[in-house]
N, C-alpha and C positions, 0 to 999 in steps of 0.2 A: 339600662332600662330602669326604667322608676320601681318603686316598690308597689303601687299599684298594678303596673303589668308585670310584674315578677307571683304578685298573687294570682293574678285570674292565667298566668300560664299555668301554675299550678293548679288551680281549679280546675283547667282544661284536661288534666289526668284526672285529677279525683286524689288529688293531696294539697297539701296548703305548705302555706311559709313556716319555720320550725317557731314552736312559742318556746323561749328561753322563761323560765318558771323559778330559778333557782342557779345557784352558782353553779352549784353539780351540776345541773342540765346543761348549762352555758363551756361548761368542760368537756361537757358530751357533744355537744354540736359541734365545737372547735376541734376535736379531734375525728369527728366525720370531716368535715371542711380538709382538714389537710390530707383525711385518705385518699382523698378523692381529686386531688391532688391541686386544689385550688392554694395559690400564694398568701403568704401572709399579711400582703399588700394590699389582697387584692378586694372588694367589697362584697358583703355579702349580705342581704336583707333578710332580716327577721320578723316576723307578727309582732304589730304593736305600731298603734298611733297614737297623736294628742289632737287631728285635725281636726275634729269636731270642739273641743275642746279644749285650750291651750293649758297644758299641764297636770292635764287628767288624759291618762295613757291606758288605752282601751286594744284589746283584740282586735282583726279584725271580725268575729263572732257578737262585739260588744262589751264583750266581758272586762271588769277592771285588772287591773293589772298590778301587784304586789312588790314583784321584784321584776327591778329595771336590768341593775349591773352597771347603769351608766360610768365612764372614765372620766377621771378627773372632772373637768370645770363642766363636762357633760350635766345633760340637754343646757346647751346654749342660743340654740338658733331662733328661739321666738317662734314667730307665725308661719316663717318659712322653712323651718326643719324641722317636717311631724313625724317622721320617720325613724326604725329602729334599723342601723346599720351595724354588725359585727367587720372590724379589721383587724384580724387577724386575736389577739385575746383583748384586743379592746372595742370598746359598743361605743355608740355613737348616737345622735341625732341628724338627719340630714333629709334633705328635701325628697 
């Protein structure tokens, strides 16, 4: 599923996509993820776009955004990859 309907299913409870804020948190997520017994493979979407904006990475709330954590040569994808994807201890951009 996209990261757009991965948010509004969550909306549909009354919880949202996790916002990774800091490396700590980003260690705290990834170690929910495996409780829970999702693969290290395997993708998991987290709050945070650039689609309004290419390169300025916003909440979905709006708010700006500090810390990425982006891997390597990450955000690489341009206009097509506004998305903040974790696999497994590495983030990502992707559509």
């Amino acid at each position: 599923m996209t990261q757009s309907i991965a948010q509004a299913n969550c909306l549909a409870i009354g919880a949202s996509l996790a916002l990774v804020t800091s490396a700590e948190k980003h260690a705290a997520v990834q170690d929910f993820i495996q409780s829970e017994g999702i693969g290290q493979w395997d993708c998991v979407w987290v709050d945070g776009s650039d689609a309004a904006e290419e390169g300025v990475w916003r909440t979905a709330a709006g708010d700006g955004m500090s810390y990425l954590g982006f891997t390597g040569e990450e955000p690489n994808g341009g206009t097509i990859e506004n998305c903040i994807m974790l696999v497994g201890a590495n983030v990502y951009d992707d559509g």
